[in-house]
Every structure is written in structure tokens, then in C-alpha cells.
C-alpha beads as a LAMMPS data file, in Angstrom:
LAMMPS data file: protein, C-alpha beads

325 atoms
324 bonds

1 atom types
1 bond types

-500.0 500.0 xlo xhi
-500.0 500.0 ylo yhi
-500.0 500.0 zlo zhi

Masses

1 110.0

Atoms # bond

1 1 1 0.000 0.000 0.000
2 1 1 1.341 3.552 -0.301
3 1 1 0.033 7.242 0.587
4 1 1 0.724 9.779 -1.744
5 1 1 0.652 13.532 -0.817
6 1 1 1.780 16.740 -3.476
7 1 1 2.084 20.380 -3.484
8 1 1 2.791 22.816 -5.945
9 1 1 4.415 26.237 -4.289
10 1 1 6.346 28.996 -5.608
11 1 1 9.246 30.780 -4.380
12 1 1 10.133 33.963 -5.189
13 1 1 13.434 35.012 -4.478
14 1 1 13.475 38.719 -3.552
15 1 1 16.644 40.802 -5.197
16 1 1 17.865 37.817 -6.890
17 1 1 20.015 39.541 -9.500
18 1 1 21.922 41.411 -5.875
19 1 1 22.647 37.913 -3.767
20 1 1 25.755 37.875 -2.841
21 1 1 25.160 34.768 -0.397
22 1 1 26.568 31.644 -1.760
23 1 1 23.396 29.549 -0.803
24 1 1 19.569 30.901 -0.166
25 1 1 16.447 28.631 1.326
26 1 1 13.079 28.767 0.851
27 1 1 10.350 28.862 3.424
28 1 1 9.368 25.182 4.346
29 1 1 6.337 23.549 2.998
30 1 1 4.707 20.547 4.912
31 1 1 4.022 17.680 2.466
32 1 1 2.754 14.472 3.992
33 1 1 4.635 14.113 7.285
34 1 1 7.410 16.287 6.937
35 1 1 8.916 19.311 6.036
36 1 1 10.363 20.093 2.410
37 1 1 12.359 23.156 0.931
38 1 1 14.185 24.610 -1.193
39 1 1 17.715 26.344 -1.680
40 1 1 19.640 27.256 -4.901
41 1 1 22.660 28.701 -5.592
42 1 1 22.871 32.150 -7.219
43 1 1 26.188 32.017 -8.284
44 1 1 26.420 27.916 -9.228
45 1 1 27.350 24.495 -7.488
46 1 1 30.700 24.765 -8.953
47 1 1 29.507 25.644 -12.450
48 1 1 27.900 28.653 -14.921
49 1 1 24.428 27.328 -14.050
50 1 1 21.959 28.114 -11.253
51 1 1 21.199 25.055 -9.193
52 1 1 18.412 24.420 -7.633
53 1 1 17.840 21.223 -4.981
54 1 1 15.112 19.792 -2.771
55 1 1 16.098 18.386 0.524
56 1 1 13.808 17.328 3.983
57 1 1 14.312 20.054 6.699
58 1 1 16.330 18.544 9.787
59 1 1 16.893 15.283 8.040
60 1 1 18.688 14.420 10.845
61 1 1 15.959 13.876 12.993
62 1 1 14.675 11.590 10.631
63 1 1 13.301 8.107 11.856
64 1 1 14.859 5.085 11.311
65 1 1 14.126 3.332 8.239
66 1 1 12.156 6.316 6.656
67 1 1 12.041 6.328 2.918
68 1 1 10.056 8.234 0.494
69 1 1 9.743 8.044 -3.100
70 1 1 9.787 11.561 -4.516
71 1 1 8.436 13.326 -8.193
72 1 1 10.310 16.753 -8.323
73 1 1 9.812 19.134 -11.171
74 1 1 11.104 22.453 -10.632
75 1 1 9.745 25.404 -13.220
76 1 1 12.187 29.024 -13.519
77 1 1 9.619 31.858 -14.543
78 1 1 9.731 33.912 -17.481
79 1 1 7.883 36.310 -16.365
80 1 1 8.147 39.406 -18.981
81 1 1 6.134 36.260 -21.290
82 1 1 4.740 34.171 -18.979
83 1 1 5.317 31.614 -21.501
84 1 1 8.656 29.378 -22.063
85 1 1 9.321 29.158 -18.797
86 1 1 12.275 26.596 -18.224
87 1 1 11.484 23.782 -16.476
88 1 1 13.623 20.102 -15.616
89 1 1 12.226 17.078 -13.576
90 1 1 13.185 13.958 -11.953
91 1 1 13.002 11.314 -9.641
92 1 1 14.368 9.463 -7.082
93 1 1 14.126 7.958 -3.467
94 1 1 14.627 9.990 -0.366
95 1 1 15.986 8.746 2.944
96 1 1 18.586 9.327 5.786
97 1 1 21.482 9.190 3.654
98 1 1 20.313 10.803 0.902
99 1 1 18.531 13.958 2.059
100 1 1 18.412 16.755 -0.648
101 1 1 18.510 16.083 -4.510
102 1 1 18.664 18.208 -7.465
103 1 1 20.573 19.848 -10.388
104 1 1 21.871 22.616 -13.043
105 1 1 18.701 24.493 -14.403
106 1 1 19.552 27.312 -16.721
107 1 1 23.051 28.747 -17.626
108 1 1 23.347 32.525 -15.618
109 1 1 24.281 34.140 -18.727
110 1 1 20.827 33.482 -19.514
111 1 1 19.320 33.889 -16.283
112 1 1 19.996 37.400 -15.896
113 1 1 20.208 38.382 -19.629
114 1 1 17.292 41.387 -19.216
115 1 1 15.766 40.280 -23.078
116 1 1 14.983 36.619 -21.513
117 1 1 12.511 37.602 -18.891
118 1 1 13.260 35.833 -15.882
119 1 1 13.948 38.754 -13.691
120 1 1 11.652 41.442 -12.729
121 1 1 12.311 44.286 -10.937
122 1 1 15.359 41.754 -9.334
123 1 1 13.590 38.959 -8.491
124 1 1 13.041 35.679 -9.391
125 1 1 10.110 33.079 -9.171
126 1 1 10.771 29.549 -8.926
127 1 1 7.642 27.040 -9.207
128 1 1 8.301 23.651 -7.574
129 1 1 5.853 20.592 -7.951
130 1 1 6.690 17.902 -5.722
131 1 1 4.876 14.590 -5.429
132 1 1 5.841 12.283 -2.498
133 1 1 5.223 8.582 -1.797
134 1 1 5.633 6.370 0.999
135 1 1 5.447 2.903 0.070
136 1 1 4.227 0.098 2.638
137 1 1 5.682 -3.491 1.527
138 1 1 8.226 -5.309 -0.567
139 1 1 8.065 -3.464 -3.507
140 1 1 11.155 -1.376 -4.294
141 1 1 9.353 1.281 -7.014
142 1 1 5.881 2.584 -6.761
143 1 1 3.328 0.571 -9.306
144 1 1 0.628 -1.333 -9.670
145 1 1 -0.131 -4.638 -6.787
146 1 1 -0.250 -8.134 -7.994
147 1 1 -3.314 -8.126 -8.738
148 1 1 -2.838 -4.999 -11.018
149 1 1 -4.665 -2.668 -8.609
150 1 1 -2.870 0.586 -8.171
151 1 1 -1.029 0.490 -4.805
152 1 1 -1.272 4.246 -4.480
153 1 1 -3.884 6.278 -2.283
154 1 1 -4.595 9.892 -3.192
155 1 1 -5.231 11.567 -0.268
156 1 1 -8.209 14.083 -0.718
157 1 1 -9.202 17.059 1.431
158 1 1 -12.827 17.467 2.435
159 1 1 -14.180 18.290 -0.772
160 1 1 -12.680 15.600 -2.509
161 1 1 -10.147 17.499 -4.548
162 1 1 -6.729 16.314 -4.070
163 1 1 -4.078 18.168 -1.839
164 1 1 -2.334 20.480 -4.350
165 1 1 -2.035 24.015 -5.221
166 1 1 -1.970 23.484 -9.146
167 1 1 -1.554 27.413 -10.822
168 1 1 -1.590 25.376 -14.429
169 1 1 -5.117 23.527 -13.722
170 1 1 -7.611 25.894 -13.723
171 1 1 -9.876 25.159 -10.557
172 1 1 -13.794 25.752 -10.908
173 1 1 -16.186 26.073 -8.135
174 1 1 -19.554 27.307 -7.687
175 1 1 -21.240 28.836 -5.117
176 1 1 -24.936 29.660 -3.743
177 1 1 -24.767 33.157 -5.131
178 1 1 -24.618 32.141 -8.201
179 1 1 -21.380 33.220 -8.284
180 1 1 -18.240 30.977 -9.417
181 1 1 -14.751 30.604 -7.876
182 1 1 -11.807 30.570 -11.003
183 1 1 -8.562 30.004 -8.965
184 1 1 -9.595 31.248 -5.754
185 1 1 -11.462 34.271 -7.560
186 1 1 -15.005 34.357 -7.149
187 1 1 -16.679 35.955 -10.590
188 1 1 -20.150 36.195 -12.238
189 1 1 -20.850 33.423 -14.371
190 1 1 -20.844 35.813 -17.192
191 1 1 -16.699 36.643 -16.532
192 1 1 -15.782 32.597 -16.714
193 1 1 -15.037 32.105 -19.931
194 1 1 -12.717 35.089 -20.217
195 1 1 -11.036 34.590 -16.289
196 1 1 -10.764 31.451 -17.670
197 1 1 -9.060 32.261 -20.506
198 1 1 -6.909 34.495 -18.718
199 1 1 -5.388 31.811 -16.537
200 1 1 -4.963 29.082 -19.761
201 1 1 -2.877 31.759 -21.558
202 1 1 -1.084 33.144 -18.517
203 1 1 -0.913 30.704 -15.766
204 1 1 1.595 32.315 -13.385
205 1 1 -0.335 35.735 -13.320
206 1 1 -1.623 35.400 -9.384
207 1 1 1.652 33.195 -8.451
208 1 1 2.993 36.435 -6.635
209 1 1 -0.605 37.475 -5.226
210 1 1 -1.236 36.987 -1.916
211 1 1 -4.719 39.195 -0.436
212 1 1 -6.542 36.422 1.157
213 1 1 -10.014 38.944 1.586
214 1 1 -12.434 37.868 -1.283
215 1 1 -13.686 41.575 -1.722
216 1 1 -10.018 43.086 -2.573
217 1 1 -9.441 39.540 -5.140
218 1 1 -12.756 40.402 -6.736
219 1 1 -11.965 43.728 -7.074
220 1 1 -8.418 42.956 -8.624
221 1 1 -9.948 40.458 -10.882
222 1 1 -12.444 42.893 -11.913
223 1 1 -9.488 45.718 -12.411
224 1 1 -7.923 43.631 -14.670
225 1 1 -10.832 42.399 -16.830
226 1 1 -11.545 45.803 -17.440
227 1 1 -8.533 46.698 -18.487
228 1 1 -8.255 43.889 -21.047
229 1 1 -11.925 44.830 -22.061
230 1 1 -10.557 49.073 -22.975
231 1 1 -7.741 47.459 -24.574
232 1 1 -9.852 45.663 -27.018
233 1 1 -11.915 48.656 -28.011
234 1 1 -11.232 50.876 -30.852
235 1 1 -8.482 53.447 -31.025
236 1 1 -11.340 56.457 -31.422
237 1 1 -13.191 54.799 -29.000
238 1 1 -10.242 55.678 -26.486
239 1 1 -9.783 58.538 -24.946
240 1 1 -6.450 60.570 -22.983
241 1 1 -8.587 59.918 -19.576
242 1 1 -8.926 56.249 -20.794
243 1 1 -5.305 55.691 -21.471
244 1 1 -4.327 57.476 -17.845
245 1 1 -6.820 55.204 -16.790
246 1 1 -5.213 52.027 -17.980
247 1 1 -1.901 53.200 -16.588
248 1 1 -2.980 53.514 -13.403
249 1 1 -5.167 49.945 -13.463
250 1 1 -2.013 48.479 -14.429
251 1 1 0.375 50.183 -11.476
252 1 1 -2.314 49.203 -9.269
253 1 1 -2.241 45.330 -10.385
254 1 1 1.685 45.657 -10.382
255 1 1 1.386 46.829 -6.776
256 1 1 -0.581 43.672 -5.483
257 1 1 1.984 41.471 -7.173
258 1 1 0.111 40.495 -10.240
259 1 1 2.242 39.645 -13.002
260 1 1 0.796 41.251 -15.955
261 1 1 3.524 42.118 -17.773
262 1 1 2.532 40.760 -20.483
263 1 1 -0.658 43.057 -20.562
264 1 1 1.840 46.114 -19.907
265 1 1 3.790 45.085 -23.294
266 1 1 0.007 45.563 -24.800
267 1 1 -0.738 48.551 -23.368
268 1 1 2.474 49.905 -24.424
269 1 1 1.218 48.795 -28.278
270 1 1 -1.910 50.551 -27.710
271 1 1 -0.205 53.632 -26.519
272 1 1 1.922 53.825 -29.449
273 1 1 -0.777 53.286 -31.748
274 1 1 -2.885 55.970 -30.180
275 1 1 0.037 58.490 -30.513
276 1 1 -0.059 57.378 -34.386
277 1 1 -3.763 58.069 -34.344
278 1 1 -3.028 61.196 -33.448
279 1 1 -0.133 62.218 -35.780
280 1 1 -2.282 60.377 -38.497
281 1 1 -5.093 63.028 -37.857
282 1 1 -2.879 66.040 -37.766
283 1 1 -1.572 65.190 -41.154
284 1 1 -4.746 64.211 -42.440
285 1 1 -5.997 67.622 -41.322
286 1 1 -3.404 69.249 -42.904
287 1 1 -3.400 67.334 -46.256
288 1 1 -7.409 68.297 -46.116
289 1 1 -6.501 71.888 -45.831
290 1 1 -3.790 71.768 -48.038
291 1 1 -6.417 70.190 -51.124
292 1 1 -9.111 72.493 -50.750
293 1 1 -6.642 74.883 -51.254
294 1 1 -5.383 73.006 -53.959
295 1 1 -9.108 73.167 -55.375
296 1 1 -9.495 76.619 -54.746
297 1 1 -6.988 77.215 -57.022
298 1 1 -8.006 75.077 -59.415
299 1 1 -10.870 76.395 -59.385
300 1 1 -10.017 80.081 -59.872
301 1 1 -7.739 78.431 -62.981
302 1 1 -10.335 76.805 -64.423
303 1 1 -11.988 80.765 -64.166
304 1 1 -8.870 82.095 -65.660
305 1 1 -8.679 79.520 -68.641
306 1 1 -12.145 79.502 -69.300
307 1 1 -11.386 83.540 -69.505
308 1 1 -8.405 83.427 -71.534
309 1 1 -10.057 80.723 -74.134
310 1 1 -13.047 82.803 -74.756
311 1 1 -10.164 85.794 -75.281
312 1 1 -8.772 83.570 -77.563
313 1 1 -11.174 82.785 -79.405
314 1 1 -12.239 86.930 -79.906
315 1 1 -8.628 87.137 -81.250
316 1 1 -9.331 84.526 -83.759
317 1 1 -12.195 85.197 -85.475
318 1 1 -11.644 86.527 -88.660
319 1 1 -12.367 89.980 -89.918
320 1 1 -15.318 90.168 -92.319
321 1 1 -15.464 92.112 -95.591
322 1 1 -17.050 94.993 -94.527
323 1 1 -14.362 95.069 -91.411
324 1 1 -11.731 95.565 -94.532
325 1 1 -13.394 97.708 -96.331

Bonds

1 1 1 2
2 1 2 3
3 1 3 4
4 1 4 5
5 1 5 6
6 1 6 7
7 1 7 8
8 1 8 9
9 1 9 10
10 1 10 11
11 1 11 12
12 1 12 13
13 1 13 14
14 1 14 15
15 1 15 16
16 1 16 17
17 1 17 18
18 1 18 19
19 1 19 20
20 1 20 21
21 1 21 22
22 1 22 23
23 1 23 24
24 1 24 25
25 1 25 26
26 1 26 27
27 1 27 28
28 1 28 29
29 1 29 30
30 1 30 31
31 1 31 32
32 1 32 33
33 1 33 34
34 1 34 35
35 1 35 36
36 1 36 37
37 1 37 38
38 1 38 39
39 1 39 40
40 1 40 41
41 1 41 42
42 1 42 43
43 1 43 44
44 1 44 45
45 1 45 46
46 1 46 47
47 1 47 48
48 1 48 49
49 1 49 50
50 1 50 51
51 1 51 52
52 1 52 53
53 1 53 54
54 1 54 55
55 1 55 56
56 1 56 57
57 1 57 58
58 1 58 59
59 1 59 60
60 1 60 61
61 1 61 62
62 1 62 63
63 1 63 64
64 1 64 65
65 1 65 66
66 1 66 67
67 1 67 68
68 1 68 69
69 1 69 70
70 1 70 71
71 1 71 72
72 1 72 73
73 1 73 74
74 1 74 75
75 1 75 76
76 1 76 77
77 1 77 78
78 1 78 79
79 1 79 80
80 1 80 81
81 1 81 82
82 1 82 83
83 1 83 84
84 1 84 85
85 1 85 86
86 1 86 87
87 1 87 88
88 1 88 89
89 1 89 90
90 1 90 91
91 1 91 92
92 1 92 93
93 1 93 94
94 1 94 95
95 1 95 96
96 1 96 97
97 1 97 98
98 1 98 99
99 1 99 100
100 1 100 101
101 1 101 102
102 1 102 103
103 1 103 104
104 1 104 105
105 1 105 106
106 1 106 107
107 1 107 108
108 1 108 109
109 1 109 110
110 1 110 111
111 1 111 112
112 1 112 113
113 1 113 114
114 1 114 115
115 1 115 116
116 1 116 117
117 1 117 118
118 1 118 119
119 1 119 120
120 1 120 121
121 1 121 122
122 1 122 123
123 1 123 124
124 1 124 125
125 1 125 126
126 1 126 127
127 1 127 128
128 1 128 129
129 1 129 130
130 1 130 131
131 1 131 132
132 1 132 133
133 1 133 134
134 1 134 135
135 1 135 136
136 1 136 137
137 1 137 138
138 1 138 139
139 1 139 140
140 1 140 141
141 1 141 142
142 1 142 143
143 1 143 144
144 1 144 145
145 1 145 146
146 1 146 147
147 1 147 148
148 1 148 149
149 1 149 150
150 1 150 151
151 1 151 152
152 1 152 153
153 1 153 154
154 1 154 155
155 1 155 156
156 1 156 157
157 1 157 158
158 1 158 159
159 1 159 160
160 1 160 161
161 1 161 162
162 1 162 163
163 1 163 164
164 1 164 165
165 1 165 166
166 1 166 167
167 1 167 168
168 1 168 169
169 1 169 170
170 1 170 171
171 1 171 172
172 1 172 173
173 1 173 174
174 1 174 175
175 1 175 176
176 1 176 177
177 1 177 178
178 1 178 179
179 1 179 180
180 1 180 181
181 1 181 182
182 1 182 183
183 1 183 184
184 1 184 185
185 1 185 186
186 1 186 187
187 1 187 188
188 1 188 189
189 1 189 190
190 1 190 191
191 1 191 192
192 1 192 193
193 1 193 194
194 1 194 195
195 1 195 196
196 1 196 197
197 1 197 198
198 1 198 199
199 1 199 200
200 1 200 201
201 1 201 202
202 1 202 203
203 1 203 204
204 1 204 205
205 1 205 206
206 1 206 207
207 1 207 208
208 1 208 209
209 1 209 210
210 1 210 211
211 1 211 212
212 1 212 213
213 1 213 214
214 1 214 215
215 1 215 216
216 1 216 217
217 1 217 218
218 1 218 219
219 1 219 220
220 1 220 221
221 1 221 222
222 1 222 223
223 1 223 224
224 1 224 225
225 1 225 226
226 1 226 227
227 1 227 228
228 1 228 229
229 1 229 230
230 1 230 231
231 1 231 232
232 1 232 233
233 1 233 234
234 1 234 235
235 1 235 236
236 1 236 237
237 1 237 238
238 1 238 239
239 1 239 240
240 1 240 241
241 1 241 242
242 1 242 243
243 1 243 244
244 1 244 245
245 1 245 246
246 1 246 247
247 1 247 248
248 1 248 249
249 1 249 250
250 1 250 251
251 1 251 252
252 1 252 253
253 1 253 254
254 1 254 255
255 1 255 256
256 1 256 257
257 1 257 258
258 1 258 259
259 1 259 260
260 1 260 261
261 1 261 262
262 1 262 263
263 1 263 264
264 1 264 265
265 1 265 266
266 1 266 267
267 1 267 268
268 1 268 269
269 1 269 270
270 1 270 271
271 1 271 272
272 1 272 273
273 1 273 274
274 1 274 275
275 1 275 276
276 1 276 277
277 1 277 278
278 1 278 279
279 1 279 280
280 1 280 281
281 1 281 282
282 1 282 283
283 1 283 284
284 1 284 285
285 1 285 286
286 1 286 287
287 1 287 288
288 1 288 289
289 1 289 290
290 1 290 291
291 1 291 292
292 1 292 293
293 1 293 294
294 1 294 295
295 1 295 296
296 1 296 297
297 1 297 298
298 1 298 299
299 1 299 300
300 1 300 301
301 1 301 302
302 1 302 303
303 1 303 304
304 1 304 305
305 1 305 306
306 1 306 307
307 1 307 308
308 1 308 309
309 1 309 310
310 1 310 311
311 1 311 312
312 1 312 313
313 1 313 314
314 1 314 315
315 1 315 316
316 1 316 317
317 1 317 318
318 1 318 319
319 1 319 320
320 1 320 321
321 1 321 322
322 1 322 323
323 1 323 324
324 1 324 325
């Protein structure tokens, strides 16, 4: 028989890019019945790469003859995309002896080149999905029984769901209110399909968000959707109030921790093409001005030829006998 427990946490490490500390730890997480972290190191385990490993807090006061079998798959942010992020798993027993496991992630070059994304504003998120197993009985590797029954139990929490805090499966609850609950955000029924859409596309955006008071989520949820929602209007639809607007919905999101960088790149976009708008109708203007005084003149040419043709033709006509005579 075995037990299976997981989580899924991030870490973000604050002023990353600045570290000058050889090793740095993460907060520990309880999985199952123990404590887990992690620590990297900024600068390398003896090599160009940042390291990250996974190791059981005071593993020294460890029972004897504890063993676990352990799924780790550690994810590196980009956050300027939200997308690519760079991401390495494995597996491998855990015990007394061996304590802490991991590896090389991403070369620093890389890491802290500013055109890659992984750093914002210094820091750096790390996404860690770790799967433990405690096996009961002879078998060496976690599988299925003899009689081809799984041998792993999924432990559940009250509503059935099981113990994890997936950002990459998007969650869906309802409620009495009719309201519905996307990733811990409760929105009308009408906002699913496009909170839903949100998190599909950009699954880290909350990883950094941490108000626990439904109203202040709702209303950051609700920030946000309206900002996408101005974005997608016309440019003559959009005012100079509605562009200060969207600048300060987007510091406000940036202040709570979303990462909606990705959304600032667009905003940016729309900015720029607003500021064309604008140039575009100045010289339109002018070019308007400039032909109707183009056809003015024509105009008073067309007089002037139409004068000088029938002056022309006066010239032309012959003289008659009698004018001889």
C-alpha cells in the first residue's frame, strides 16, 4: 500500500540579481509528514548554471528506516512572457542518507540576460511541484499490486479534490450566489469564460498574489478584466482619460503582485498606436486643408482659362469684308 501527498508552491526570491550569499532557502512547505524546501545557488554548485535542490528540513531527525519516493519538477519563470518558462524534472528515493537532490537548471548568462525575462524588478520566481510517496511493503518502485490494482492512495481534502495548489489547472467552483470561484477568484458566471481564458494563456499571473479577503481579489480580478476589455476597443473609441486610466489599473495590479507584464507590453502597443492616431489626424488635417486649397486654385484656374479661351477665341475670329473695307 502507499500514501501519496503533493504540493505545488512557488518561491520567489526577492533581489535575486543582488545575492551575494553563496546559498539561499526557501520557506518550508509541509508535504505528507514532513517538512520540504528549497535552496539554490545564485552564483552555481561549482559551475555557470543556477542550481536548484530539494532536501527534507532537519533530516537528521529523521526516523529510522524512513524512505520516500519523490516526483520533483522544478519550473524558472519567465515572467516578462509568462510563456517558455524553463522547467527540468526527476526522480528518485529519499531517505537518511540521501537527504536533498537536485541539479543545473539554466546557464546565468541566460538567467539574468534582461531580453529573456526571468527577472523582474530583481527577483526571481521559482515554481516547484513535488509529489511524495511512501510505500508500505516489498516493492522497491511505486506501481501497480499483484493483482494490477494501483497500490497508491490519493489523499483528498474534504471536498474531494486532491491536496495540491496546481496554478496550471484551472480550478472551478460554484457557489450559492450564483457566483463561481476561477482560482480562488469568485466571478459572475458571465466573466468565466474570459477569467478562464486568462489563466490558460497566462498561468503564473496570481503566483505572486497573496490578499486572502475575497472583496479586494474580486476587485483585482475585476481591475484587470476591465482593463483587457478598454484594450480591445477601438483606437477612437479611447480617450487621454482612458489611457491614464489604464496606466494607473495596471500600477495598481503591479502593486498587489500580479504579473501582468505581459498586458503592460500591450498597453504599451496601444499607446503607441494611439500616438499614431493622433499624428495620423494632424496630417490628415493638414493634407485636407492643403487640397481644398489646392481646389481653390483650381478652381479660380479653371476661371482664368475659361477667360483666356473665350479671349482667344475673340482674337481669332476673322475679320469680315465689310471690317476691310
Amino acid at each position: 500500500m502507499g500514501t501519496q501527498v503533493g504540493k505545488k508552491f512557488a518561491w520567489v526570491i526577492k533581489n535575486f540579481s543582488s545575492l551575494e550569499c553563496k546559498i539561499c532557502y526557501s520557506a518550508p512547505v509541509l508535504i505528507g509528514d514532513r517538512k520540504w524546501r528549497l535552496y539554490a545557488y545564485p552564483k552555481g554548485d561549482n559551475c555557470d548554471y543556477l542550481s536548484l535542490y530539494l532536501e527534507v528540513v532537519d533530516w537528521k531527525s529523521l526516523p529510522s528506516g524512513w524512505r520516500r519516493f519523490v516526483k520533483l519538477r522544478l519550473s524558472v519563470v519567465k515572467q516578462s512572457y509568462d510563456i517558455d518558462s524553463v522547467m527540468k524534472e526527476t526522480h528518485r528515493w529519499f531517505d537518511k542518507k540521501i537527504s536533498c537532490w537536485g541539479f543545473p537548471l539554466i546557464p546565468l548568462t541566460k538567467l539574468h540576460d534582461e531580453r529573456e525575462g526571468f527577472l523582474e524588478d530583481g527577483d526571481l520566481i521559482v515554481v516547484a511541484e513535488v509529489d511524495v510517496l511512501e510505500v508500505v511493503g516489498t516493492s522497491d518502485e511505486p506501481g501497480e499490486s499483484k493483482d494490477g490494482s494501483s497500490n497508491l492512495k490519493i489523499i483528498t481534502g474534504d471536498d474531494g479534490v486532491p491536496e495540491s495548489n496546481d496554478y496550471l489547472k484551472i480550478k472551478v467552483a460554484s457557489f450559492g450566489t450564483g457566483n463561481m470561484d476561477i482560482n480562488g477568484f469568485q466571478v459572475l458566471p458571465s466573466q468565466v469564460e474570459s477569467v478562464s481564458r486568462i489563466f490558460e494563456r497566462h498561468p503564473y499571473i496570481a503566483v505572486r498574489f497573496r490578499a486572502m479577503n475575497q472583496h479586494t481579489r474580486e476587485t483585482c480580478m475585476n481591475i484587470l478584466l476591465r482593463l483587457i476589455e478598454m484594450l480591445c476597443q477601438s483606437l477612437d473609441e479611447l480617450s487621454s482619460n482612458d489611457i491614464l486610466g489604464a496606466d494607473t489599473a495596471l500600477a495598481y495590479l503591479k502593486s498587489v503582485h500580479f504579473n501582468v507584464a505581459w498586458l503592460e507590453k500591450k498597453l504599451d502597443l496601444v499607446k503607441g498606436n494611439k500616438g499614431k492616431e493622433q499624428s495620423s489626424l494632424v496630417r490628415l488635417q493638414e493634407m485636407e486643408d492643403n487640397l481644398l486649397e489646392l481646389k481653390q486654385k483650381c478652381s479660380d484656374l479653371d476661371a482664368l482659362v475659361e477667360k483666356e479661351e473665350a479671349e482667344l477665341s475673340a482674337i481669332r475670329t476673322p475679320l469680315s469684308f465689310d471690317d476691310v473695307v
